[in-house]
C-alpha positions in Angstrom: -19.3 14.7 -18.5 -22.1 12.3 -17.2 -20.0 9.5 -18.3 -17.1 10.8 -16.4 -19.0 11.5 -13.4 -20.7 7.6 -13.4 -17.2 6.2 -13.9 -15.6 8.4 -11.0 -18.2 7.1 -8.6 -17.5 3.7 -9.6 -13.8 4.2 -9.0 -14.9 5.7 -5.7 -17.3 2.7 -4.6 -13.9 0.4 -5.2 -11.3 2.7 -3.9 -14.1 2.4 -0.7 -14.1 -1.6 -0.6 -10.8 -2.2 -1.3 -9.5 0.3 1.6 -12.2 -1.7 4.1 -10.6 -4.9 3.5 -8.4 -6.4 6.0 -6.2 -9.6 6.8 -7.3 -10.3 10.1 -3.7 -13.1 10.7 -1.5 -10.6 9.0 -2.7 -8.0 11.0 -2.9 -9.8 14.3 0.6 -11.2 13.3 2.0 -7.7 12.9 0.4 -6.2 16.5 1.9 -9.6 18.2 5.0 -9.2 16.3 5.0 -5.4 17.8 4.3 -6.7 21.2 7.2 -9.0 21.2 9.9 -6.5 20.1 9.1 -3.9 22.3 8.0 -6.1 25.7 8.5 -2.8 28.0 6.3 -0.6 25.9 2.6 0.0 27.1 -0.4 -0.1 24.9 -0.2 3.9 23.9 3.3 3.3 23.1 2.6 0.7 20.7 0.1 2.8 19.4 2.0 5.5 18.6 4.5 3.0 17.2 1.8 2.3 14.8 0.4 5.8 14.0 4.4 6.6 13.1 4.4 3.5 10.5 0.9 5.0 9.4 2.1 8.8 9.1 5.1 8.3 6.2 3.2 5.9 4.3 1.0 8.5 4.1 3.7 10.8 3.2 4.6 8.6 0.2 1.1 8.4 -0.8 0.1 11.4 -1.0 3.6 12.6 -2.8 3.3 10.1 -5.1 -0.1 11.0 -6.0 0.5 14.7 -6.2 3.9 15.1 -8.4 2.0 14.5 -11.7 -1.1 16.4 -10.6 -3.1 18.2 -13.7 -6.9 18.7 -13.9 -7.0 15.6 -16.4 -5.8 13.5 -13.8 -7.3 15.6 -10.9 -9.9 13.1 -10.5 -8.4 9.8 -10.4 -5.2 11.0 -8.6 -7.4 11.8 -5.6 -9.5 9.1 -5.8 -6.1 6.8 -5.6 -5.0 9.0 -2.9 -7.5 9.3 -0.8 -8.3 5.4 -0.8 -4.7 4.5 -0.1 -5.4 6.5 2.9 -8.6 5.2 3.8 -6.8 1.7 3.5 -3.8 2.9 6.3 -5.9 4.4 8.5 -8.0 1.4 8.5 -5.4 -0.9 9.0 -3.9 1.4 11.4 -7.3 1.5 13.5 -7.4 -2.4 13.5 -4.3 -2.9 14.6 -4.7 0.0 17.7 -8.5 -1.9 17.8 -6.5 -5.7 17.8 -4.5 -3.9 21.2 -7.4 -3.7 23.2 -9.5 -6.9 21.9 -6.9 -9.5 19.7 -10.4 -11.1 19.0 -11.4 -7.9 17.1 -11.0 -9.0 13.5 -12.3 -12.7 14.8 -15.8 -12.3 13.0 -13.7 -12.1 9.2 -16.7 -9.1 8.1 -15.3 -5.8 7.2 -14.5 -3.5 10.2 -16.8 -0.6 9.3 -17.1 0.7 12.8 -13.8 1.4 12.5 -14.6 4.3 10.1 -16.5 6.2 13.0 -13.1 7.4 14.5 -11.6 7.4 11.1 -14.2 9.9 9.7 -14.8 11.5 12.6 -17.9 13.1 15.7 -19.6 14.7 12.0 -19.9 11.8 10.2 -21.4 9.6 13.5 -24.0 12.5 14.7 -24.9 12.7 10.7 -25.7 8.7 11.0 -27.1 9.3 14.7 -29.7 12.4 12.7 -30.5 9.8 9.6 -32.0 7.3 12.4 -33.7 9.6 14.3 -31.6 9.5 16.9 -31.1 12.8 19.2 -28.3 14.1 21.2 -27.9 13.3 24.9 -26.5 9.1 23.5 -23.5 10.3 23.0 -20.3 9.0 20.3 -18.5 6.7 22.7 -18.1 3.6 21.6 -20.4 2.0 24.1 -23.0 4.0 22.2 -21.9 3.7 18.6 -21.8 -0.1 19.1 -25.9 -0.1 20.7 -26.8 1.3 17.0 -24.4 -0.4 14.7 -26.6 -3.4 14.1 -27.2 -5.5 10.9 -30.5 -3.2 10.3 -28.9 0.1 10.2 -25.3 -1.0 8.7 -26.7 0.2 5.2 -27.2 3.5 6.0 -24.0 3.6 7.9 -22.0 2.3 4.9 -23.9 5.0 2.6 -23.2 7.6 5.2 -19.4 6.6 5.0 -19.1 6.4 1.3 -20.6 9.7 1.1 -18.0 11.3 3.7 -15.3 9.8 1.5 -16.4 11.4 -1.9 -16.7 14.2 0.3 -12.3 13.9 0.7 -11.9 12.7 -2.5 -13.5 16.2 -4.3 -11.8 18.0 -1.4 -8.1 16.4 -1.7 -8.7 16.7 -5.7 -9.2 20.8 -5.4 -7.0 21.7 -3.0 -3.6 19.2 -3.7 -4.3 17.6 -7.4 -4.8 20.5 -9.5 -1.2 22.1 -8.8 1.7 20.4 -10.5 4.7 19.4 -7.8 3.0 21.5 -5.7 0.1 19.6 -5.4 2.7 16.1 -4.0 4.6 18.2 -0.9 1.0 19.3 -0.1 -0.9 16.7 0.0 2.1 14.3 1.6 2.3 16.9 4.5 -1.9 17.2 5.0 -1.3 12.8 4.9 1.1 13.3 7.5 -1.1 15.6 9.8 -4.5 13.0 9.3 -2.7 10.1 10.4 -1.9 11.5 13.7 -4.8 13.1 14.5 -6.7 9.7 13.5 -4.6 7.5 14.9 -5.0 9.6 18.2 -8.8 9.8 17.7 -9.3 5.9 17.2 -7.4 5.2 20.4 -9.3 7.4 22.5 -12.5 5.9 20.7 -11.3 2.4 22.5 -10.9 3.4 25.8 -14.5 4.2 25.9 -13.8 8.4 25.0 -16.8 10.1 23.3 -15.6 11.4 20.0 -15.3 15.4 20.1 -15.3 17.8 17.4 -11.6 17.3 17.0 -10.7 19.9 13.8 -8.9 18.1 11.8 -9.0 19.0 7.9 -11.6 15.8 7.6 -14.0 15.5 11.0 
């Protein structure tokens, strides 16, 4: 069992890396691309263009994942799941991030302040607690960025991972351990994330503080 558990985490810590890494020209390429073939749309309209792209590949994913679904496979189905959905949304956010600033991706370092939105107001007052920080600063951007430094990335990145075992062990209990089932419930909880992401990361870059939005992983 010890075994099992070590070798989960290290799927987790790879699942984790692999869903933070983005192409900064294939993703700039895809926003201009966007931009270019609808030159009437505003900014929230290519946003929502990309939260729709987002939503069914989440679908798939989390169909995909499901269908086979057993407590033998619990583990690693959720894992897989749960960091191809990390991976969207955070391809998702940089592209709705690359709207407001095309310099965004510019510094070629993971985007982990992406994952604030992503993960949620719980996840950021949880990293705001760790450093001793109290309320009153707010989880605005503006705010988030004044703490987000070189010095207190570690913790952030250990708060993150944590939130993301956190939705793996949830996704595995409540979509991987029911055969079929387990596919049309987790592709329909995909579905309803990426929205209320997607939604969540563009207020995040118009300067909204982050609220306690009540989705199934804030």
């Amino acid at each position: 069992m010890a075994d099992d558990d070590k070798s989960n985490d290290s799927l987790i810590r790879k699942a984790f890396d692999w869903a933070m890494s983005v192409d900064r020209d294939e993703e700039l390429f895809f926003v201009n691309e966007l931009a270019r073939k609808y030159p009437t749309r505003n900014r929230r309209e290519l946003a929502d263009k990309i939260i729709g792209r987002a939503r069914w590949w989440g679908v798939g994913s989390g169909v995909v994942t499901g269908l086979p679904a057993n407590p033998w496979v619990a583990a690693p189905a959720a894992i897989g799941d749960v960091g191809a959905m990390l991976r969207a949304e955070v391809v998702m956010a940089a592209r709705i991030a690359l709207l407001f600033d095309p310099r965004y991706l510019d510094d070629g370092e993971p985007p982990y302040e992406l994952l604030v939105p992503i993960m949620g107001s719980r996840a950021a007052s949880e990293f705001m607690r760790e450093l001793a920080i109290r309320g009153g600063m707010g989880t605005s951007r503006q705010a988030i960025k004044k703490i987000l430094t070189k010095e207190t990335l570690k913790q952030f990145k250990r708060i993150m991972l944590k939130y993301f075992g956190l939705k793996v062990t949830q996704r595995g209990i409540i979509t991987k351990t029911l055969p079929i089932v387990g596919g049309v419930i987790g592709g329909t909880w995909n579905y309803a994330e990426v929205k209320i992401v997607g939604d969540r990361v563009y207020s995040y870059f118009e300067g909204k503080a982050l609220g306690d939005e009540g989705s199934p992983t804030a």
